[in-house]
C-alpha positions in Angstrom: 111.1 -121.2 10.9 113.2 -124.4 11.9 111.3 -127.3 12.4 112.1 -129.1 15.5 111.6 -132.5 14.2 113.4 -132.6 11.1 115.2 -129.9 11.3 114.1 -128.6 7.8 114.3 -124.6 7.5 110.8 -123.1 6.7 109.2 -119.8 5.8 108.7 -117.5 8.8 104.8 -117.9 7.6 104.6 -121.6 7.5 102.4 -123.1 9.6 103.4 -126.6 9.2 106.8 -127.9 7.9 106.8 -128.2 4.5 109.4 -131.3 4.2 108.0 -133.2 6.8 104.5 -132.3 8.0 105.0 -131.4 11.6 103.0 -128.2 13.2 105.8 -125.9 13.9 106.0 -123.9 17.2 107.9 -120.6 18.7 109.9 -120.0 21.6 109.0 -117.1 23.8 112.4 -115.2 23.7 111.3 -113.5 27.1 110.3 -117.0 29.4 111.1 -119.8 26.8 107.5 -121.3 26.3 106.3 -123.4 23.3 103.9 -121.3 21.1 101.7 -122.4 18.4 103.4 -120.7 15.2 100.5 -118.2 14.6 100.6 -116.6 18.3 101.3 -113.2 18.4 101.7 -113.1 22.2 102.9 -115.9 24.4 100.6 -117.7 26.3 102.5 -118.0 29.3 103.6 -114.2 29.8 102.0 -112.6 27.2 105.0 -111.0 25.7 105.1 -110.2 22.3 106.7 -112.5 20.1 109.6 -110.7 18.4 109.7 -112.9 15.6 106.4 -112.0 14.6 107.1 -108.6 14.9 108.9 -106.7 12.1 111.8 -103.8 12.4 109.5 -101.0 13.3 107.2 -102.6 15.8 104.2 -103.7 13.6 102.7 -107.0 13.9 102.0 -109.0 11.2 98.7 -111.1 11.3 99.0 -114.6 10.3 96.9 -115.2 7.2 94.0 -117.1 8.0 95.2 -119.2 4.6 98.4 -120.1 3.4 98.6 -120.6 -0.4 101.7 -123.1 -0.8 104.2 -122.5 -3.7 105.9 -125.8 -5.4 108.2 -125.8 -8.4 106.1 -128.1 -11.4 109.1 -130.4 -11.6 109.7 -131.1 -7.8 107.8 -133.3 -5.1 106.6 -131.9 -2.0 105.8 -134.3 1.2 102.8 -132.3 2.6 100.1 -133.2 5.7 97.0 -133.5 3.6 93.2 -134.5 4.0 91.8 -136.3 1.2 88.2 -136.3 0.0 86.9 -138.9 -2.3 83.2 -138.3 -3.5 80.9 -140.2 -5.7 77.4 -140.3 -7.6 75.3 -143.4 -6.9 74.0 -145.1 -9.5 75.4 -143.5 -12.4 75.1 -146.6 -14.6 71.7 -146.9 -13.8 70.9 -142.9 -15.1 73.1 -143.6 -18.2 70.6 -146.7 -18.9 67.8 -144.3 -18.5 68.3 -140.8 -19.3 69.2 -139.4 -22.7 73.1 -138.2 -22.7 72.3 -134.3 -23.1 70.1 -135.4 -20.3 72.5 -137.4 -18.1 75.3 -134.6 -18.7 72.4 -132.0 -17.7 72.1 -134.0 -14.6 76.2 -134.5 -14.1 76.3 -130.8 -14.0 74.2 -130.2 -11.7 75.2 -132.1 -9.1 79.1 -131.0 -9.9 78.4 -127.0 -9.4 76.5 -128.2 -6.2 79.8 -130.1 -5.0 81.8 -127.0 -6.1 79.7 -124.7 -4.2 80.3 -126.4 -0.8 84.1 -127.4 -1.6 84.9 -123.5 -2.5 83.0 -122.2 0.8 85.5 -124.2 3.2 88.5 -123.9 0.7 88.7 -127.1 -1.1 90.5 -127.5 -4.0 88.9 -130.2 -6.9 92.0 -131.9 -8.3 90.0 -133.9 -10.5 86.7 -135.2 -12.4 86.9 -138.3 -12.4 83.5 -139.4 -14.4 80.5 -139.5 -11.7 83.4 -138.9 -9.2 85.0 -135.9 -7.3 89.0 -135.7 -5.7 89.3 -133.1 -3.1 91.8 -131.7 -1.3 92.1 -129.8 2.0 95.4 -128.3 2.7 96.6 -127.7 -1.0 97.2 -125.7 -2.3 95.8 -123.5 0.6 96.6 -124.8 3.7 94.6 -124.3 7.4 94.7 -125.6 10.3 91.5 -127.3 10.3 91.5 -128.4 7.2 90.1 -132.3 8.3 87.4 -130.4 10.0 86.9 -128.5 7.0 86.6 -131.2 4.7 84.2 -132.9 7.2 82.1 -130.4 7.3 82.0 -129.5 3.3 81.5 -133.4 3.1 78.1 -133.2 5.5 77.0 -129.9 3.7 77.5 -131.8 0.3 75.4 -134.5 1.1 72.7 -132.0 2.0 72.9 -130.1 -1.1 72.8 -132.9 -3.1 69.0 -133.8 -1.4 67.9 -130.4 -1.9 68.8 -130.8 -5.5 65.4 -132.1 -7.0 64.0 -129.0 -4.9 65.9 -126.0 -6.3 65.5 -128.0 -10.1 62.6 -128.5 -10.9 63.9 -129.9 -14.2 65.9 -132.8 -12.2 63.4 -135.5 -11.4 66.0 -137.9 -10.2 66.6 -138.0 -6.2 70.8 -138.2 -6.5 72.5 -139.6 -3.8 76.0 -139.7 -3.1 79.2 -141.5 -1.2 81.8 -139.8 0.3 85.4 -140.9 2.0 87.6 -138.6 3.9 91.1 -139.7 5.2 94.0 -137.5 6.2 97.5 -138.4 6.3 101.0 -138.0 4.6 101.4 -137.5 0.6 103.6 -136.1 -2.0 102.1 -133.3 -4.2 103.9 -132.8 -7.8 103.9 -133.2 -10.9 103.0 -136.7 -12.6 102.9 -137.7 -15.7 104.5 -137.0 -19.4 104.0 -135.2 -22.4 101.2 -133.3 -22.9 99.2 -134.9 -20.0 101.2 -134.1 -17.1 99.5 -133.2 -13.7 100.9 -130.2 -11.8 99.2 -131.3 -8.6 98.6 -135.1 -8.7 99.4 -136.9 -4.6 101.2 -140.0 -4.2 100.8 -142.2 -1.3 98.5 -144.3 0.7 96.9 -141.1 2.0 94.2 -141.2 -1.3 93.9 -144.9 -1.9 92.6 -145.0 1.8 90.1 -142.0 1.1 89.1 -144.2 -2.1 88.3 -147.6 0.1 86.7 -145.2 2.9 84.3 -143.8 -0.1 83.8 -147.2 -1.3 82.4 -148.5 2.4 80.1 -145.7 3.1 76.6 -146.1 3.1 74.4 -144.2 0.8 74.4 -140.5 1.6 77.0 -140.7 4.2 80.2 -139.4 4.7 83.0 -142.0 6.4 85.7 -140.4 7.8 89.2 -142.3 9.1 90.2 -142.1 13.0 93.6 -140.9 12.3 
């Protein structure tokens, strides 16, 4: 699938290029309209597309998720949304609880995270202490994968204040901060010896999702306008 704005060749599945971000489209071969890449008929004359089509007339559907293959060694620039989540008051629950206690606690409010984050496709890069990384859009790839993260970012909140409920044993109301920004990055591997990352992102894309965490209010999920 040739990309229109950099001219990069991608994979007939890709939905977006994979060397410079953009949504790809298709041209109807029938009255020449623009397409969004998983349209199996136009939407001007509602031909079939024949490039969807393959040599005996079957259509393939368009997964509805794309999982994105990347050789360990290289860098891939990649359209990504970047979730940045964080515990409040952590120090304060070190101070007080016991540590079997405090880990007790850290767990639980990590497998709620993980809950929400699996249920829209999110993929937990990292633990970073009392802290999550998330991304949408790799290494599966949709569409909506801001909205997604928006929406796992609002349902993580929630389940976070239903925690005491479900636990009885957790006695602490948890609260949380969350920062959301999507935006250009490269995904690779960073890193040497035996603490390389496979899927670490460079670029401003994360350190903005890390100063968008850091301004939200308690229990509250700030989201960029871009």
């Amino acid at each position: 699938m040739h990309c229109q704005n950099c001219q990069h060749e991608n994979p007939i599945e890709a939905l977006f290029c994979m060397k410079c971000g953009t949504k790809l489209e298709r041209n109807c071969i029938d009255c020449g309209a623009s397409n969004p890449i998983e349209a199996l008929f136009c939407i001007k004359c509602g031909k079939l597309i024949e490039e969807n089509a393959s040599s005996t007339g079957s259509v393939d559907l368009p997964s509805q998720s794309l999982p994105i293959e990347l050789k360990a060694s290289e860098g891939e620039r990649r359209q990504l949304t970047v979730m940045f989540c964080d515990l409040v008051g952590s120090s304060t629950l070190s101070e007080q609880l016991d540590p079997e206690d405090l880990r007790q606690v850290m767990k639980v409010y990590q497998e709620a995270c993980a809950e929400v984050i699996t249920r829209f496709d999110g993929h937990i890069a990292k633990y970073l202490g009392d802290g999550l990384l998330i991304y949408f859009g790799y290494p599966l790839a949709h569409e909506d994968d801001a909205q997604r993260a928006v929406r796992a970012g609002l349902e993580m909140v929630e389940a976070i204040n239903e925690l005491p409920l479900q636990n009885k044993q957790l006695q602490q109301n948890l609260q949380v901060r969350i920062g959301i920004h999507t935006g250009l990055a490269v995904v690779g591997e960073m890193g040497g010896g035996e603490t390389k990352e496979s899927m670490a992102i460079v670029g401003e894309t994360p350190n903005i999702a890390a100063r968008l965490q850091e301004l939200a209010s308690t229990n509250s999920v700030v989201v960029s306008s871009v």
